[in-house]
Every structure is written in C-alpha cells, then in structure tokens.
C-alpha positions in Angstrom: -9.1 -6.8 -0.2 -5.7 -6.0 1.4 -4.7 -3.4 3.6 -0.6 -2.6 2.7 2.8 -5.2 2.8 5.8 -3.5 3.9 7.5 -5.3 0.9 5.9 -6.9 -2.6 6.5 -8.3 -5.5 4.0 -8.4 -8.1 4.1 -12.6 -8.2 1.9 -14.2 -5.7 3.7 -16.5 -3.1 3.7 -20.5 -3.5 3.1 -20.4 0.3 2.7 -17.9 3.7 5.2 -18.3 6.7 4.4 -16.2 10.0 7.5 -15.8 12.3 7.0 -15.2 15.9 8.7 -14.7 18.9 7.2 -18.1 19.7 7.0 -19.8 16.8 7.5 -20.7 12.7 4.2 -21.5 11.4 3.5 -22.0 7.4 0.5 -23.5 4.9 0.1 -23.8 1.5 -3.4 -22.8 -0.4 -4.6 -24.3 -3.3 -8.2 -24.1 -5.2 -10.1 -27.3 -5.9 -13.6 -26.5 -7.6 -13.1 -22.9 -7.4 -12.9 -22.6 -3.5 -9.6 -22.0 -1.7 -8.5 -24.9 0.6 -5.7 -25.2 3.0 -3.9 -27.8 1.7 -0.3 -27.8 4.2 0.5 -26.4 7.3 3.3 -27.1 10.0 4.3 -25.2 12.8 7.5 -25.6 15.1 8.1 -23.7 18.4 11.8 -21.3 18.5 13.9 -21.6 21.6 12.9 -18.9 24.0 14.8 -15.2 23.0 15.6 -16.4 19.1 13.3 -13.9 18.0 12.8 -10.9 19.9 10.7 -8.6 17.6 11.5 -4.8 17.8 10.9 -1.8 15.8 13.9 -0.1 16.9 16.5 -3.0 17.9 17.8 -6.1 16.0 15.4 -8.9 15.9 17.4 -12.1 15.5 19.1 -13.4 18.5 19.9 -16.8 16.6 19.5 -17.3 13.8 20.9 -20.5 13.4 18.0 -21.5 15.2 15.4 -19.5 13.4 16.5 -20.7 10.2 16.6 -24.3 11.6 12.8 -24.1 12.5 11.9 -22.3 9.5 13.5 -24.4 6.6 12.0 -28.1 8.4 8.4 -26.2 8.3 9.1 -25.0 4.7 10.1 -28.4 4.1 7.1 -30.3 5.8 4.9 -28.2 3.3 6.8 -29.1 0.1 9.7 -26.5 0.4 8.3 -23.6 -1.7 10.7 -21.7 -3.5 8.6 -17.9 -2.9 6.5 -17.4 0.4 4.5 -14.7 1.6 6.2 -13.2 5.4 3.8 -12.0 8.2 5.5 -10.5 10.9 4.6 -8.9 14.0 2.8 -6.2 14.3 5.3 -4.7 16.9 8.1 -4.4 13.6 6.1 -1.4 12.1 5.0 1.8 13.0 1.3 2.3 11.4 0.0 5.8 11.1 -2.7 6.8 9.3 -2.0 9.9 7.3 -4.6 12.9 5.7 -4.2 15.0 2.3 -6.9 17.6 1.5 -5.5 16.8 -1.9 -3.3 14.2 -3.9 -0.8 14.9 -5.8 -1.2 12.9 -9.5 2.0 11.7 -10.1 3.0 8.3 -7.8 6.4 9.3 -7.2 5.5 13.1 -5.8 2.7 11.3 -3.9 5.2 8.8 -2.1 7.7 11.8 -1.0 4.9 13.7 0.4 4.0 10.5 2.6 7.1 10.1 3.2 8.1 13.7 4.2 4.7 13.3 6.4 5.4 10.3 8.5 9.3 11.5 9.3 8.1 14.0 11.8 7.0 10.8 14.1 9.5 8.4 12.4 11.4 7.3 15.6 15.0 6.8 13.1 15.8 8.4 10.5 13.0 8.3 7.5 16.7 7.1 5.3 16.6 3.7 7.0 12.7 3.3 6.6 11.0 1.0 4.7 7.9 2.9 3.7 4.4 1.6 2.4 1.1 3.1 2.1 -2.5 2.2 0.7 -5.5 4.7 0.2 -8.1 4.5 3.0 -11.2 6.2 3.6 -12.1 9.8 1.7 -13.3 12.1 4.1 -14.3 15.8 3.1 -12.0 18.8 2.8 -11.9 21.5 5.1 -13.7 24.7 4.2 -10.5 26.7 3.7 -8.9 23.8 1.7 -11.5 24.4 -1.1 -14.0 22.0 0.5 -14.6 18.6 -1.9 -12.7 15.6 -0.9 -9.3 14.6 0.5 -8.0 10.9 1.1 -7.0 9.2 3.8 -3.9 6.7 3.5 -2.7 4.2 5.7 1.1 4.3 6.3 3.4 1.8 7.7 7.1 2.3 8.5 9.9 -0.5 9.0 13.3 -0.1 9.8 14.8 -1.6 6.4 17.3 -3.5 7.9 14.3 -5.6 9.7 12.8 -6.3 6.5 16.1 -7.5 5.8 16.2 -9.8 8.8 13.5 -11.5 7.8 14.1 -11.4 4.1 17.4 -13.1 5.1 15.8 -15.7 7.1 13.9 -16.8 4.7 16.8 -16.8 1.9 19.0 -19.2 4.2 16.0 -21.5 4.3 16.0 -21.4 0.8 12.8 -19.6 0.0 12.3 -16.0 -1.2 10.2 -13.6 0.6 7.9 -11.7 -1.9 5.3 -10.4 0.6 6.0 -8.9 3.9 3.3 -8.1 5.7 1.8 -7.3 9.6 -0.1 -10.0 11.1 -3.3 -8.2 12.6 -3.3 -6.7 8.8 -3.9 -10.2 7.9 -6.0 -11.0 10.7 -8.4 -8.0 9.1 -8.1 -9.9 5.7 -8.9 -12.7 7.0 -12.4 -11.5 8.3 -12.8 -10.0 5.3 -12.3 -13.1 3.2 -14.7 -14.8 5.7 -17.4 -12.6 6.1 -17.8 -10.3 2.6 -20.6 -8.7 4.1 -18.2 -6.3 6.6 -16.5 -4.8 3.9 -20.0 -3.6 2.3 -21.5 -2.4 5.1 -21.8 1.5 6.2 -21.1 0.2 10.2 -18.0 0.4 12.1 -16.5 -3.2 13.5 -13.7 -4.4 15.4 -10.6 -6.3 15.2 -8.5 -7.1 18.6 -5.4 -9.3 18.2 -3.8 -10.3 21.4 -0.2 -12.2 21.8 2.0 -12.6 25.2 4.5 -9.7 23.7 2.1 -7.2 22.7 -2.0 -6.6 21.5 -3.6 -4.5 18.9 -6.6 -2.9 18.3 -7.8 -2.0 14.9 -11.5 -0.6 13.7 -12.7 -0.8 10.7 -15.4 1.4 8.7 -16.7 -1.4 5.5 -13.4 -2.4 4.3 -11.4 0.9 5.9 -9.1 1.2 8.3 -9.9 4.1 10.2 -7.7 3.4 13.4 -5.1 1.2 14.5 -2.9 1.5 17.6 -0.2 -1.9 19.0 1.5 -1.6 22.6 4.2 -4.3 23.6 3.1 -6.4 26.5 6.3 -4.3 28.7 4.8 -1.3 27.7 3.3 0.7 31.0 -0.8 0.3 30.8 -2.5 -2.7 29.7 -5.1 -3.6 27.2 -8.2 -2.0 29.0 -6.4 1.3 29.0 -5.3 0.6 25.4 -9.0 -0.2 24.6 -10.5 2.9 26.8 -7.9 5.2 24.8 -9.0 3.8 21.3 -12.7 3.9 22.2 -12.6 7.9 23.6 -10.6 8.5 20.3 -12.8 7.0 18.1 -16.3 8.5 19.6 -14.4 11.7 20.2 -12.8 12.4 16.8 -13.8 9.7 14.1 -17.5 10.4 15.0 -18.0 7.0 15.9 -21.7 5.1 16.6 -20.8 1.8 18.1 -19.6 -1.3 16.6 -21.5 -3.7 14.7 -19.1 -6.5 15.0 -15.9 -7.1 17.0 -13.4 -9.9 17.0 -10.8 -11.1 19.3 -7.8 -13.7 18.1 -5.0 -14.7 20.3 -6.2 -17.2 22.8 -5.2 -20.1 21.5 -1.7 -21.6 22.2 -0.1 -19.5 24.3 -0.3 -21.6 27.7 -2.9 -21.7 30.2 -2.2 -18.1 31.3 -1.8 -16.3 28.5 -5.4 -18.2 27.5 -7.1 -17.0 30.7 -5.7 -13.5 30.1 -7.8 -13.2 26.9 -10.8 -14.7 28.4 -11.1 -12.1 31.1 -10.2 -9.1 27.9 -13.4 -11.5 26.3 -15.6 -10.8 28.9 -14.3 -7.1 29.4 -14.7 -6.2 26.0 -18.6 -7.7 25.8 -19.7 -6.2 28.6 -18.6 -2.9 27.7 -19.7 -3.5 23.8 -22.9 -4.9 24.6 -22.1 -7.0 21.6 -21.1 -10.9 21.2 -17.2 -11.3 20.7 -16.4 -13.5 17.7 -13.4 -15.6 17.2 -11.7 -15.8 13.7 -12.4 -18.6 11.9 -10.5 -19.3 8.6 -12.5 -21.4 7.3 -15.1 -19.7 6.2 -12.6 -18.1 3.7 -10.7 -21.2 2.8 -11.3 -24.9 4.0 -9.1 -27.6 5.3 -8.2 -30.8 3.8 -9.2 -33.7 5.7 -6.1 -34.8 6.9 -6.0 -31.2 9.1 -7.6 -31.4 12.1 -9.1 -28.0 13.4 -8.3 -27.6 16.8 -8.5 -24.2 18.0 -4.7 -23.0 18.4 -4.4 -24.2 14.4 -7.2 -22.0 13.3 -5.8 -18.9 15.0 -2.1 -19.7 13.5 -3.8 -20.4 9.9 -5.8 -16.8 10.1 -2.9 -14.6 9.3 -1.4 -16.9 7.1 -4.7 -17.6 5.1 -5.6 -13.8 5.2 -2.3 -12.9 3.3 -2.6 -15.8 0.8 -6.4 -14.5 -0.3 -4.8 -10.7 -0.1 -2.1 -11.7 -2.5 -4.6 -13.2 -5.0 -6.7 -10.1 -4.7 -3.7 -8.2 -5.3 -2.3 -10.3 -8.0 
C-alpha cells in the first residue's frame, strides 16, 4: 500500500535515504527466500542548522555539509546510483480534499485538485509541487445526486524544495526517484507489518514525534482520513494538537475510538527529547484506554545478522523500510 510521493518515477529505488534536520540515514532491501530483508544501513549525524526543514523558506543552510554526510552513507551502503527520499513531514502541506464526483479524464481531475488546494496554498499554486492519491469514498450529499463521491489526499511542496533535495542527492551522486513524507512512510510501515490494519473496518492511530515538529495521522483500514503536523516553535503543544484531532475526528469524521495507536520518535533524540515522548506515551494511553505500540520494522522486513537492533536503529529504518515496500507495491 502507499499513501502519495511528492515526486516518482515509475522504477523502483536501489536504496531509501531519509534527510533530517539531525541526520542522513540510508539502507538497502533485498529479498532472500521471498521475504524482504534489510540488508545495509548507515546513518551520520549533520552539523547543527545544515538542514532547517521549511515549507515556506529555503532548507539548505550547507550544503557542503549535507552532501558530505549524505554521499559517505550512500557510500557505506554500496553507493546506489537511484534512491528513494523521505523528507520531513514539515516540507508539505497535506490536505485532504472531497469531490461529490470525479471527473474521467486524469488531466481535468489533477486541475480540479489543483484549483482546490490553491485557496489554502500558502504561495502561489505556480511554484507547487502537487500530488494526490484516492482515499476513502464517502456518500454524496442529497442535492449532489446522492451515490458516491471520493475523497483524495493532497500534498503540496514548494517545487523548489523538491529541488533542494533532488539536488542533494545529485551531488552525492545518486538520483532521487521517490520523494516522499516520512510519517507517510511511518503509516506504510505499519501497514507492511501488521496487514491486518489495512483490512479491518476500525479506526487506528499513527503519532510521529521529532524535536522540530509531531504529527498525528488516523487511519480508517488502509485510509487516511486525517492528518495534521505542527513544528515544535509552533504555539501549543502536542496535547492540544492531539485534543484538536480527537474533537475533529468524533465531531465530524463520526469517529468510535481507535483500535490501535502507534507512537515513533523516541529513540535518538537525547535524553530529553526521549523523556518528552514518554510522558506524550503515557498521556496518550491514559486518555485512549488502549496500549501504545512502538513501530517495529521488522515484522515487515528483517535484518541481516551483522545489524544489531537497538531501538534508535529500528525507528530510523521505519520510514526508510516503509518507502522501500511502498515502492514495490507501486512498482
């Protein structure tokens, strides 16, 4: 399953490289008796303010030192010539947008979405980089002839971003087929892990926390029905973000109550940042009444023996293995 990239190709990726205001991680996939395994991964940390992801602003601060880092991870995993990109989630603007009905032909379907999502565009829909998937059907109102409309789930770069990071990833000799959000990946991930989410009829729940910013997605089966990020400066914090998405989705998504919910983001981000999530753990439970799982990869591809999984690997291999398994579904 995959939610949407921001950029694709139709060949699938030799590799997946997530870039961070933190850090360049990257891992190779392979299949050995039919099951996907994690064959390569490295990680390097970037020099504080190198990478300063934005939707609105410039994102590269130095990229000397961006490209450093990323082309001696590329080349710990065999320097693959075409890689898959997850970015952050803060890059995009995801909306999810409602017809009554679709239009047939592709290209009058895309300007509709298009001429949608400009009204809350914030630049000018010319500079945007726009992608969209089908989501849930839902039914038609009365006056709209009643049946079914679709639901589509739109995200909206700046295209010079894209460009950033295509560029990045060109100067460390690699091309960039796949650019995609992490907690997207994150959501593939789960799904990759646990096939029974995607065919159930419940709602569950993704929440993906890093020091710059959180978000919160829910899911109906293999649906996105809701997704909202806040950067870290932004006034609030996560409870507020988590009471706002809960009120919206009892109050206008008709929502029952979750059947799972995951939380990623824990792992290495320092002591603090760790604590932080614990206490959004326990917060999150207590107001749930349900167990909060962690994201483990492994259950959708395993590790090699010579990778030891300690818990700050398996959170930075999530993403990374939930674009590789979209891209093969997509392929």
């Amino acid at each position: 399953m995959s939610l949407l990239s921001l950029l694709h190709d139709s060949s699938g990726p030799g590799a997946a490289v997530e870039l961070t205001a933190r850090y360049v991680s990257a891992a190779t996939l392979e299949t050995r008796g039919g099951t996907p395994i994690v064959s390569a991964h490295a990680a390097e940390a970037l020099p504080a303010g190198a990478l300063v992801p934005s939707l609105a602003a410039p994102n590269v601060q130095n990229r000397q030192a961006v490209v450093a880092a990323l082309g001696r991870v590329l080349q710990q995993i065999g320097g693959p010539r075409r890689v898959g990109l997850v970015v952050p989630d803060v890059v995009a603007k995801v909306s999810l947008v409602r017809f009554e009905q679709v239009p047939a032909r592709a290209a009058d379907l895309e300007q509709l979405v298009r001429w949608q999502v400009r009204k809350t565009a914030p630049f000018p829909i010319e500079d945007a980089q726009v992608s969209f998937v089908p989501g849930i059907k839902v039914a038609s109102a009365p006056d709209a002839g009643g049946g079914t409309g679709q639901e589509f789930v739109v995200s909206l770069a700046r295209r010079a971003t894209i460009e950033e990071y295509e560029g990045l990833c060109a100067d460390a000799g690699a091309h960039a087929g796949v650019v995609d959000l992490t907690t997207f990946n994150v959501i593939n991930a789960v799904l990759a892990a646990t096939p029974a989410v995607a065919g159930a009829v419940g709602d569950w729940l993704v929440v993906n926390v890093a020091p710059e910013d959180a978000s919160i997605a829910i899911m109906r089966g293999p649906h996105l029905i809701f997704f909202r990020n806040r950067a870290a400066d932004h006034q609030g914090n996560l409870a507020d973000l988590f009471h706002q998405a809960r009120m919206y989705y009892e109050d206008r998504l008709a929502g029952g109550g979750f059947t799972r919910a995951f939380l990623t983001g824990a792992a290495g981000a320092g002591p603090h940042h760790a604590a932080d999530v614990e206490q959004i753990r326990r917060t999150l439970q207590e107001r749930l009444k349900t167990p909060i799982e962690p994201v483990d990869p492994r259950a959708a591809a395993g590790l090699t023996d010579r990778i030891t999984a300690a818990p700050a690997l398996l959170e930075a291999l999530t993403p990374l293995v939930g674009l590789m398994l979209r891209n093969r579904d997509a392929a």
